[in-house]
N, C-alpha and C positions, 0 to 999 in steps of 0.2 A: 608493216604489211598493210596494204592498199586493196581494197575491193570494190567494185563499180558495179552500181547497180543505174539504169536508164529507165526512162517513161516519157511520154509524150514532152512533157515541156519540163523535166527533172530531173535531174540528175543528184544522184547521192554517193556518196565516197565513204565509205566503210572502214576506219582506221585502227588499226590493232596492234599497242606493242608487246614483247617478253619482259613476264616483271622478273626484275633481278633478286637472286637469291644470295648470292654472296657477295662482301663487300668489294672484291676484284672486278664484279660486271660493271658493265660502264652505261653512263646515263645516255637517257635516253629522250627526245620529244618529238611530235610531230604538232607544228600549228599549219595556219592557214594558207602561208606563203608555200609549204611545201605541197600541199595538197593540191594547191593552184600550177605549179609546178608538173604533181603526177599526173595533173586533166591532160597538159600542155603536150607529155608526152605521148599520151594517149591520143591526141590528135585535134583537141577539141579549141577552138577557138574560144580565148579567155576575154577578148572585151566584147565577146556576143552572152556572157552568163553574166547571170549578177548572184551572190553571197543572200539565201534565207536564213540561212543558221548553220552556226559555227562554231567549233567545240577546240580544245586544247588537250594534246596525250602528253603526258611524263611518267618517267619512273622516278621521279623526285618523291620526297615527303614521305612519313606514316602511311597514307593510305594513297597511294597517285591513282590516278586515273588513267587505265592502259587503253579504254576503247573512247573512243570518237565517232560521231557523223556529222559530215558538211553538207550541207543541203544545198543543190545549188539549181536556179531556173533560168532557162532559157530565154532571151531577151528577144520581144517580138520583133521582128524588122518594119520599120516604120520607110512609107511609101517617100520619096520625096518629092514634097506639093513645094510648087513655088508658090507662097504668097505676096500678094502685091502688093505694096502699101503706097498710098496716095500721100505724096508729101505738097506741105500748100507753097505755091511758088511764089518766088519773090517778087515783088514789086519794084518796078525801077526808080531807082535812088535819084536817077537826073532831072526829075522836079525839084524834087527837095534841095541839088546843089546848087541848082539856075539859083533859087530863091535865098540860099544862104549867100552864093558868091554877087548876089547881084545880075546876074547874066543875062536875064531874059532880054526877051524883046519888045521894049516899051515901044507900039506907035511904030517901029520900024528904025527906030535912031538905037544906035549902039550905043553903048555904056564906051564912055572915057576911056582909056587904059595908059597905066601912067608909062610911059616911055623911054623916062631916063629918071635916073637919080643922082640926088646932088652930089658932086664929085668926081660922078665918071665920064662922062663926056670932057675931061680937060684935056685940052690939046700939048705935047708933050715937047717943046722946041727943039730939034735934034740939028744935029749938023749935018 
């Protein structure tokens, strides 16, 4: 048995079971999943609350515990701000490979570039 109590940013859930009295009654529990559960039915949107406090009912054991309250609050809605972030830009790497590959331009005369390598240029006699 389920009871709902409301307030501005709170909401509480009131859990009550029947303790058994003869060995033929049958067991009994309420945790948090099911309570999450009776909000659900109730109407409430469950990833807008968040869990304060949270209790276990059973009719298990010597002494169970038949009452429960889940405390539960309302999750502010948070605006959504774009923030900006400044990322620092790269630098262009085509210095760096002129200088690794040799490439620049010395004075205006081009670098060499080798042309052919030895073995491929042979002419192949055919009929």
């Amino acid at each position: 048995m389920f009871k709902l109590e409301t307030s501005n940013d709170e909401i509480k859930v009131h859990a009550s079971l029947k303790e058994r009295k003869f060995a033929k009654d049958p067991y009994a529990s309420i945790d948090t999943d099911q309570v999450l559960d009776f909000l659900k039915k109730e109407g409430y949107n469950i990833s807008s609350i968040e869990i304060k406090n949270h209790a276990f009912c059973s009719t298990t054991g010597n002494n169970p515990t038949l009452k429960g309250t889940w405390v539960f609050s309302k999750k502010k809605e948070e605006k959504n701000v774009k923030s900006v972030k400044s990322t620092p830009r790269r630098r262009s790497n085509a210095n760096q490979k002129d200088k690794l590959l040799r490439n620049e331009d010395v004075d205006g005369v081009q670098p060499q570039a080798q042309t052919s390598v030895s073995g491929q240029n042979k002419k192949v006699s055919g009929k």
